[in-house]
N, C-alpha and C positions, 0 to 999 in steps of 0.2 A: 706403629709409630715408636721410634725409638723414647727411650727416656731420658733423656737432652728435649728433644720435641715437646714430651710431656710438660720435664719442667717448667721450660719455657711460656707455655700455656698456661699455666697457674701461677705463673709470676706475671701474664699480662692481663686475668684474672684480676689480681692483687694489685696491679695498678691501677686497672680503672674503679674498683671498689673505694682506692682512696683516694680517687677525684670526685669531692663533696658538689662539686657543680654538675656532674654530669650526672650524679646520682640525686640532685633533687629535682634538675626538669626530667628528668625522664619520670620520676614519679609525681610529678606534677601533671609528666604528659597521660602518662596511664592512667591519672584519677577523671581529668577531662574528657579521654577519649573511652572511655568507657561509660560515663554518662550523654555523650554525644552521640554514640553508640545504640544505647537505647532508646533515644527519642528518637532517632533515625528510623529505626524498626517498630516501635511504639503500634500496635493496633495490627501490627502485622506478623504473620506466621512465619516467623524466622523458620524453624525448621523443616517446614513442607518447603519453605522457597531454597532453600540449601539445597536438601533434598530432590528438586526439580533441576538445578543448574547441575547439580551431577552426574545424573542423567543422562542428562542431555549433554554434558563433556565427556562422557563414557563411551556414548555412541558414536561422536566424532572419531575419538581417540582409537574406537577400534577399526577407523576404515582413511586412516589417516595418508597412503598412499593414496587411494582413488578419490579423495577431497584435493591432494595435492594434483593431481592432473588433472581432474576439472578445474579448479581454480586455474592452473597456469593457462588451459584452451582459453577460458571467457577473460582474462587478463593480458593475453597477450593477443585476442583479440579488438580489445579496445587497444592496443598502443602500446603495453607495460610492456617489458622483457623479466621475465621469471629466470630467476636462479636455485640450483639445491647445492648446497653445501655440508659435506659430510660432516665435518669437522670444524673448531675456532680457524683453523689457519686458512683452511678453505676458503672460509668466507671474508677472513680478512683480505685474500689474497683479490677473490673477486671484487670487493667494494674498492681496494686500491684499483685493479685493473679500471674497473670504473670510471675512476679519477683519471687517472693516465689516460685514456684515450680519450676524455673530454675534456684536456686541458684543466683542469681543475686547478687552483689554487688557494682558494680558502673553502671549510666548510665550516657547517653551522649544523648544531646536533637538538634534540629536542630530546628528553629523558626514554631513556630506555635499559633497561638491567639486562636484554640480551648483547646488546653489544659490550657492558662490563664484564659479562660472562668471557667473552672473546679478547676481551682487553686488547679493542679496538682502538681506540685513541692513540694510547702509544705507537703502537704500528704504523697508524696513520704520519703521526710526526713523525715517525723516523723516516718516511718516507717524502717528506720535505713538504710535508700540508699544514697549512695553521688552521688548527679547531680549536669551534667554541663550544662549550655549551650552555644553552639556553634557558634553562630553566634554571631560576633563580639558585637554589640549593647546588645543583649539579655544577655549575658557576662558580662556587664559593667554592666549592672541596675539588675542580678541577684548577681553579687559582694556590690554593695549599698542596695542591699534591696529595692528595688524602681520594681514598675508596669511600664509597657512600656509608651513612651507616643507618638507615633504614631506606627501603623502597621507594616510601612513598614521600619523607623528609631526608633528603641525604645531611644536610648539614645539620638536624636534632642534637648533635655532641655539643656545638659550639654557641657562646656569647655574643650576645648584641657588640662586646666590648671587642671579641676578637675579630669582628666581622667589618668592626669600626676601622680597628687598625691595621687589617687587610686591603681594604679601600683605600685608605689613606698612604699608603704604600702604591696602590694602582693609581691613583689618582693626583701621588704630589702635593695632595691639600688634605686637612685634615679635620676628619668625620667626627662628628657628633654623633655615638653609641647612644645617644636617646631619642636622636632624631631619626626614627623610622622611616618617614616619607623621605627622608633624603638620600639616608643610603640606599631604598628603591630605588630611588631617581638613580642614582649612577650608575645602578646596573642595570636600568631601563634604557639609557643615555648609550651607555657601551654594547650593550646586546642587539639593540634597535638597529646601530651601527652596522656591523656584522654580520648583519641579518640580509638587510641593504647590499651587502658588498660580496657576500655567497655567493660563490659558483654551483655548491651540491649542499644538496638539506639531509641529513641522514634521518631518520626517524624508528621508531619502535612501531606496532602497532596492538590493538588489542585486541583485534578479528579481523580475520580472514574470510571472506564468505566466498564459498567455491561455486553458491549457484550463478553469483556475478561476476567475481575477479576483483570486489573493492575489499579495501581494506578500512579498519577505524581505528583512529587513536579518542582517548576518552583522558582530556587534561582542563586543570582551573585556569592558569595561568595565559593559553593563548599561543605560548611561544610554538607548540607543536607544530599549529594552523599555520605558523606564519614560515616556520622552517620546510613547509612541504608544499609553501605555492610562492614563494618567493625566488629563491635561487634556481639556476636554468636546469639543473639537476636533484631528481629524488631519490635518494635509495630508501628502502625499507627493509630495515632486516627486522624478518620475523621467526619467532618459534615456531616449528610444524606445528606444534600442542596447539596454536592458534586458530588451525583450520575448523569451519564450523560448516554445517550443510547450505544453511540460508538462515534470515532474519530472526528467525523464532528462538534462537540459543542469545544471541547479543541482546536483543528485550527484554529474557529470562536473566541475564546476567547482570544489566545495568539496574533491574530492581533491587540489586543486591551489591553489585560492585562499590559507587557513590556511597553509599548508607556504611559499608567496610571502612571504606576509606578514611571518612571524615564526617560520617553523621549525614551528608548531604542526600536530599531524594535523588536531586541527577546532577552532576559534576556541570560545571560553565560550558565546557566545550565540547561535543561529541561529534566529531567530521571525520565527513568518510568519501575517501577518495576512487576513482572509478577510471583506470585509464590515463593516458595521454591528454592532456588538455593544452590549448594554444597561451603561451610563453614570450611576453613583448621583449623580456631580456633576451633571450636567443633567436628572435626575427621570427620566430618560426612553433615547432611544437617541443613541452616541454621532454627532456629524456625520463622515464620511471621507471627504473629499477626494484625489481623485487625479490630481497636475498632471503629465501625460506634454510634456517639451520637446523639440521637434522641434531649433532653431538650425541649419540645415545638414546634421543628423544626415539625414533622409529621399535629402537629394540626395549624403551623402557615402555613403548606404547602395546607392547606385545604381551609383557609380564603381566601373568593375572592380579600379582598381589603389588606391583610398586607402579603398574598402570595408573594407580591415579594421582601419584604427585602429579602427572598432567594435566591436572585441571585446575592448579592453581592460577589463582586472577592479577597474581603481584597487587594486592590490594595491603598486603602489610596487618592486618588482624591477630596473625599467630605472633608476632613480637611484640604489638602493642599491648596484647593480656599476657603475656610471657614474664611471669615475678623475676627470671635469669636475664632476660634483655633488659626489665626495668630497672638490675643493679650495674650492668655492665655495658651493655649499650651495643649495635652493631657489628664491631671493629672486634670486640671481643667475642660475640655470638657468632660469627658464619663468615664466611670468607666472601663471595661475593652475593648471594643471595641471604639473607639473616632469618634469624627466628626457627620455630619450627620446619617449616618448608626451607630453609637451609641446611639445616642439620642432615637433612637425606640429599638433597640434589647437589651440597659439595662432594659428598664422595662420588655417585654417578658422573659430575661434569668435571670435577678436578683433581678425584682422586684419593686417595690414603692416606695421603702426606697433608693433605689438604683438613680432611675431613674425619679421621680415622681417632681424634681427643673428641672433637667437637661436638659428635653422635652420641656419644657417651655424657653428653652435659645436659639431661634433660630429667625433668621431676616427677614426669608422668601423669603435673597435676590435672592432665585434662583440660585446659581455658583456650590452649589452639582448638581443640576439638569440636567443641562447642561451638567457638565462632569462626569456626570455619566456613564464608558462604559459599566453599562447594564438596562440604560435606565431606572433607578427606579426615581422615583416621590417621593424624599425625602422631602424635603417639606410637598406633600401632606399629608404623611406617617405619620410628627413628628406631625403636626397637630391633626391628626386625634388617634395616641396615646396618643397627651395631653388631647384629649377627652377621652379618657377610663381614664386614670389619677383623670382625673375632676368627673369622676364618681365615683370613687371608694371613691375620699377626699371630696365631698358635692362640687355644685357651688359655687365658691366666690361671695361677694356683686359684687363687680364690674362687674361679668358676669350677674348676676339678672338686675342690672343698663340698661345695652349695650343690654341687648334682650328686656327688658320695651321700652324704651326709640325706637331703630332700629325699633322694630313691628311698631311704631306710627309714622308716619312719623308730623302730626301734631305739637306734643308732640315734636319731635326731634328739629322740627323746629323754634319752641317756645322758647327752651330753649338755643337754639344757639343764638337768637334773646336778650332773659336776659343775654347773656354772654356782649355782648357789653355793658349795665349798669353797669353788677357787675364787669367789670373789671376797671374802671372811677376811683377810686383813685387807682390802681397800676400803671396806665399806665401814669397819669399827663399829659397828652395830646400828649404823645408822638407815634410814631408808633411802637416801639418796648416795651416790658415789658422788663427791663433790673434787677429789683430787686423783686424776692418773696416769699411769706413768707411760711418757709420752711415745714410746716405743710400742704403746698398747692402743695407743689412739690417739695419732696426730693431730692436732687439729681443734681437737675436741672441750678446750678449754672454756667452749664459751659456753656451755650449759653440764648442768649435772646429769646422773645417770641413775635408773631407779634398778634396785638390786634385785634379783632375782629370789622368788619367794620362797623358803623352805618347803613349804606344802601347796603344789600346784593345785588348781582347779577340780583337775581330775582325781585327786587323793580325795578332796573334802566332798563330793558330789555325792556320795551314801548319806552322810548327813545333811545333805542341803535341799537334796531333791524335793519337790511339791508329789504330793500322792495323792492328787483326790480320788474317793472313790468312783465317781461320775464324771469324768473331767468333759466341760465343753468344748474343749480345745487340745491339742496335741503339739506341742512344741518341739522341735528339734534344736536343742544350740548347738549353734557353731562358734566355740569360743576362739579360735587363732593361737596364735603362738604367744602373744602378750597378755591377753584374756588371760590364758590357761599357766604360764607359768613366770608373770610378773605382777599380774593387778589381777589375780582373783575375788579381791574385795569388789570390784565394779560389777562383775558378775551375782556377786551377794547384796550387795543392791536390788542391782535386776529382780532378784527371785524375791526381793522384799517388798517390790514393788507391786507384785502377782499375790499376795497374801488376800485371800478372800477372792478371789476372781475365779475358782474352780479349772484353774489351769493345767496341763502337767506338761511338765517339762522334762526332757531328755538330755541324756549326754554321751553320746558314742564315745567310747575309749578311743578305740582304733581311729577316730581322725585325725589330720595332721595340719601342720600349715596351707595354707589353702593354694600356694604354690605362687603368688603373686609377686616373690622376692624373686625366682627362676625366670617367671616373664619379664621382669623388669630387667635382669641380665644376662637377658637373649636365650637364656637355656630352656626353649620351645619342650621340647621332650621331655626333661623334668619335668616342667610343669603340666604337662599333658600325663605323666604316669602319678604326679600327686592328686591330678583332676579325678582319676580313675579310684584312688586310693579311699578320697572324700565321699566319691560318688558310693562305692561297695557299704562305706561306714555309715552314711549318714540316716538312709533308707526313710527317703521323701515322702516314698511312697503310700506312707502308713501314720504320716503326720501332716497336719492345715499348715504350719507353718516352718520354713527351716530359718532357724533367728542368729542372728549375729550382732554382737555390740561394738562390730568393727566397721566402719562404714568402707574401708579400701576390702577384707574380706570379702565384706555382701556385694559390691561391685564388681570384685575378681568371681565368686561364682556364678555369677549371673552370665558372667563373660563363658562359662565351661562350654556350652554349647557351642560357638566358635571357634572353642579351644580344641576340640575334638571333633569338629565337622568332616573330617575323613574317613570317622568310624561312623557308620548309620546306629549303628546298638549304642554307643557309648552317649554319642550325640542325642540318642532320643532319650535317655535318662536323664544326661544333663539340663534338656529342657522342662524334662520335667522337675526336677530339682529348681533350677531359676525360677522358676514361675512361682516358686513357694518361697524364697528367700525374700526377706524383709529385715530393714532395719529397725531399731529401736522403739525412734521416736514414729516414723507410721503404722508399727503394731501399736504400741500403746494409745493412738489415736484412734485409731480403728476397733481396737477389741477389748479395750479398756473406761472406755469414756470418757468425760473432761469434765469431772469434779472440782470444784473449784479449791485453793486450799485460801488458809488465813495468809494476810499478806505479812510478808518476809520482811524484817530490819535486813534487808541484805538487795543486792544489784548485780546485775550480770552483766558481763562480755561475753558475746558470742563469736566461734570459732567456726566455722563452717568447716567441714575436712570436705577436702577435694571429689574425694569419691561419694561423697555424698551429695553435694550441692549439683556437682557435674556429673558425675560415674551413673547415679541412681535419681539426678535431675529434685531431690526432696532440699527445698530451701527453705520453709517458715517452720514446720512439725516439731523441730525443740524448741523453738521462741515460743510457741503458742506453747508451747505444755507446760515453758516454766514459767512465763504470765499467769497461768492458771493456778499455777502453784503458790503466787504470791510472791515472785521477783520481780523488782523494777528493771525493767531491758536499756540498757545503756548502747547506742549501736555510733560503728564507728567506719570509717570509708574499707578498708581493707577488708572486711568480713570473712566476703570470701576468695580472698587470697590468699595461696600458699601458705603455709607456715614454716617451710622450708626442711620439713623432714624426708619425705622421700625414701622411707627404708635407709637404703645403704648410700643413697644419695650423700647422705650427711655425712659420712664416713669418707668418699670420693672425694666431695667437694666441700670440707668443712668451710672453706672461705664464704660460699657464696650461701650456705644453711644458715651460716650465721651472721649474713648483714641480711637476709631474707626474715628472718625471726627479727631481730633487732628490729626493722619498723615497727615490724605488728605488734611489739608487747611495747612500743613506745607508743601508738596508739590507742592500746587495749588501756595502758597507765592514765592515759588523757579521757578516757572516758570516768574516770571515778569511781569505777565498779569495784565489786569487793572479789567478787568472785568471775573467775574466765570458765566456762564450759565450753565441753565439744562433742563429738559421738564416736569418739576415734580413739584407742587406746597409743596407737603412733604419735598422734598430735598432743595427746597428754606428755606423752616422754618429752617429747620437744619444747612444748610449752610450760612444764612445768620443772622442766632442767634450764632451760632459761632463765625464770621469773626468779629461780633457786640461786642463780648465779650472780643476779643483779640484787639478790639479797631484798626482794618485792615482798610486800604482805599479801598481795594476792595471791589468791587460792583457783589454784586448777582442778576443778571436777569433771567427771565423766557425767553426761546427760543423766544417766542411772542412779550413780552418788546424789547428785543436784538434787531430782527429784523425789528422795528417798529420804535425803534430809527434812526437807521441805515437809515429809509424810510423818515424820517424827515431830518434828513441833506443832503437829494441827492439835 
């Protein structure tokens, strides 16, 4: 992507961040749909049922030719005529042909995001068809001229008020913006119409079943129903990814699709159509048409590692938890599919030009992943197309930089060590950098920076170390890069925490950054020789526990074993190592016990770090320890959402790190608390360069400082 492109990108970025409307229903939408979300699932095994629909889309997906030609035999035995279309033009070119030889003059559409993929409409008009579409939302942004900006709500950008004076522009008379049921009414009125007056229905569907030849769409609204048995013509253009064996994958899926969607157990309308059926508008039997689009789908169905973006359900989940779509919205997240599962299937469906900034705009916080109901590894996914990206546009410096610099661990640690000099006139003796110069870091004005320690971790660890003679336990830490040579005090904590517990604790020199900044930009192989580097230093083997008080660390090593899955030696150490890595707060609960302390004149906010709450699934284990400790818990909606640090994330995209912080410490302020904790020495830097900047008396502690104090005033 050139850098005109880029700009560009980050100036529309910068637009939608200061459109205050857009930015508080969406974070209106996200606080709803995420408790709507859990009652949805409430009582139910969210991730064994993920886990089962991906499955079961995995084994479609790998026999996705012979699903397509059984389906077309039992489909064009009842009456359908099957189409395969390689390509958007293809298929455009069919569904016109369609038109043209059934006289066709108007159609009527019913939602569907493959036919936006094809940017079918337009084609259609220019070929002198007048389309509707149907569905409420898809209505309103094909009246404005505007692309959808979410899946499942296309119109989510826009105001009752602008939706008023849309109408009232269609309609000549003029709408009342508070009168709901009325502006329905006229586009019940108009659709209704339309609908009535169709020659061809186009429709999407959501399954294919190749043991029958029917298809199903799964919609609230009804219009679907009425656009595939209304007008004398059906077409259905589907994704191959759609074909499924029979019955048992659409059952599996609707436990889970509705409940994605909208909280619902099962959506209003689930029809499924079978064939040819008799048609009083054409005297006779209806035509059905059924356009199956391959675009890449067959050869992305083939790849071992991006086979399963085909199993997303367009249910819309990964944008709805997505803290980057809830400041910017669709239109700025993904081209024509949005969110997470956008960010990969624009470059596969559109390309470089398309997709080549917008791969690169992701946090890594995990919350697609999680609720993903078909269990795809979005995350790993965008990563790993930001590296086909990066291939195709030459490595940037700064990735040449990060793989020089990561391979060496000497080197690395050499110059973390000149950081602490060269930073001596920004910092004026202070612990934060609170001014810099903008050539050093764009962007970056909206929080402070903590200095780099004279005396890393690793200097002071002769004096720090615990020596019991008998020790019960064997510790290994894993301090990280921040631990060890910016906030060595949180780690002095830690071990103050262990006084009397007959603990020992270890500290290998030789390890290094755990390699999570490499993964994070695309540089697989770095990070696979820094896994190796960990792995030699750390020696699991010979310790109960490998500890980290980073909670993205402890979730990146746990990851090693995936990360090295090509190597059988490497990979069997690294599992061994995972299996021993813990964070914080679940050693201290587990091997420590739950002492109660005196209660605290002081309150807390809690900060969930990413890789904690989702990476390593641990959500209450600091609340409860600093309850116990005699803090009052103050909790607030955002918990755990982002905080918008992201590594270099922030660095990338300072616009969007820093309206992503701005909620949360404007939340974190509304609770009253005196004190914000986390488990994340990342999320410290960000939260407490923030608070630093808004000039807050609140105080930012690490889980280990918190409880540590707390151990001192008993």
């Amino acid at each position: 992507m050139s850098r005109a492109s880029r700009r560009r990108y980050h100036q529309s970025l910068k637009g939608a961040l200061d459109n205050r409307f857009l930015g508080q229903t969406l974070a209106r939408f996200q606080t709803h749909y995420r408790g709507a979300r859990a009652a949805g699932f409430a009582g139910l095994d969210f991730p064994a049922l993920a886990e089962g629909v991906g499955e079961a889309k995995d084994a479609a997906i790998g026999h996705l030719p012979e699903l397509f030609e059984q389906f077309k035999a039992k489909a064009e035995a009842a009456g359908a005529t099957v189409h395969l279309a390689r390509d958007a033009a293809q298929a455009r070119e069919i569904i016109a042909g369609i038109a043209a030889r059934a006289g066709v003059k108007k159609v009527v559409k019913s939602k569907s995001m493959t036919s936006e993929e094809i940017f079918l409409n337009p084609y259609l008009e220019a070929q002198g068809l007048q389309v509707t579409e149907t569905d409420l939302g898809e209505w309103i942004i094909q009246l404005r001229h505007e692309k959808p900006s979410h899946m499942v709500a296309p119109a989510i950008h826009l105001s009752r008020s602008q939706v008023a004076e849309l109408f009232t522009q269609v309609t000549g008379e003029k709408q009342d913006p508070e009168d709901i049921a009325a502006l329905v009414e006229v586009a019940r009125k108009r659709l209704r119409q339309a609908m009535l007056e169709a020659d061809m229905g186009i429709s999407g569907a959501n399954f294919a079943l190749a043991s029958t030849g029917s298809i199903a769409t799964v919609t609230n609204e009804g219009n679907a129903r009425l656009v595939t048995t209304l007008p004398r013509v059906h077409v259905a253009l589907v994704g191959l990814e759609k074909l499924v064996p029979d019955l048992n994958t659409p059952l599996k899926i609707l436990q889970v699709l509705p409940r994605s969607v909208t909280g619902q157990p099962i959506s209003t309308y689930v029809t499924w159509v079978t064939g040819a059926v008799e048609c009083a508008a054409n005297g006779g039997t209806k035509e059905l048409h059924i356009v199956f689009l391959d675009n890449g789908r067959l050869a992305l169905s083939q790849d071992p590692v991006f086979s399963q973006a085909l199993r997303c359900l367009r249910c819309g989940s990964c944008a709805n938890v997505c803290p980057i779509y809830g400041k910017v919205g669709g239109h700025h997240y993904g081209h024509v599919y949005i969110g997470a599962i956008g960010l990969i299937l624009t470059y596969f469906y559109h390309g470089l030009e398309a997709g080549g900034e917008l791969v690169k705009n992701c946090l890594n916080c995990q919350a697609c992943k999680v609720n993903c109901p078909a269990g795809i590894d979005l995350p790993g996914l965008i990563k790993k197309t930001a590296g086909l990206v990066m291939a195709e546009e030459g490595r940037p410096l700064k990735n040449q930089l990060l793989r020089r610099v990561l391979n060496n661990r000497p080197l690395f640690h050499f110059l973390l060590r000149q950081a602490y000099l060269a930073q001596k006139p920004l910092a004026g003796g202070e612990r934060l950098i609170r001014h810099l110069p903008l050539f050093f870091a764009p962007g970056q004005e909206f929080r402070s920076l903590p200095v780099v320690t004279a005396e890393p971790l690793r200097d002071r660890w002769e004096r720090l170390a615990p020596r019991p003679a008998a020790p019960r336990l064997k510790v290994a830490l894993f301090g990280g890069c921040l631990i060890d040579f910016v906030y060595p005090e949180q780690a002095e904590a830690f071990l103050g925490l262990l006084q009397g517990e007959n603990v020992q604790v270890d500290y290998a020199r030789d390890q290094t950054c755990c390699g999570l900044p490499a993964a994070m930009a695309s540089e697989e192989e770095t990070a696979r020789e820094v896994a190796r580097q960990n792995l030699a230093a750390l020696d699991a083997e010979h310790h109960d526990y490998v500890l980290t008080l980073c909670a993205s660390c402890a979730s990146h090593l746990k990851n090693y074993p995936q990360l090295l899955a090509d190597d059988p030696d490497w990979a069997k150490r690294a599992q061994h190592l995972a299996d021993k890595v813990s964070d914080l707060a679940s050693f201290l609960q587990k091997e420590t016990g739950s002492a109660q302390g005196q209660e605290q004149d002081r309150s807390f906010a809690y900060h969930a770090p990413c890789h904690l709450c989702r990476g390593l699934g641990v959500h209450d284990a600091s609340k409860e320890l600093l309850a116990q400790a005699g803090y009052e818990y103050r909790p607030y909606d955002d918990e755990e959402v982002c905080c918008g640090f992201g590594g270099s994330y922030s660095l990338d995209f300072p616009e969007l790190s820093a309206a992503i912080l701005e909620r949360k410490l404007s939340q974190v302020a509304a609770t009253g608390a005196d004190t914000l904790v986390t488990d994340c020495p990342g999320c410290v830097l960000q939260l407490e360069g923030g608070l630093d900047q808004l000039g807050s008396p609140i105080k930012v502690r690490h889980l280990a400082q918190a409880l540590a104090e707390a151990k001192k005033e008993k």
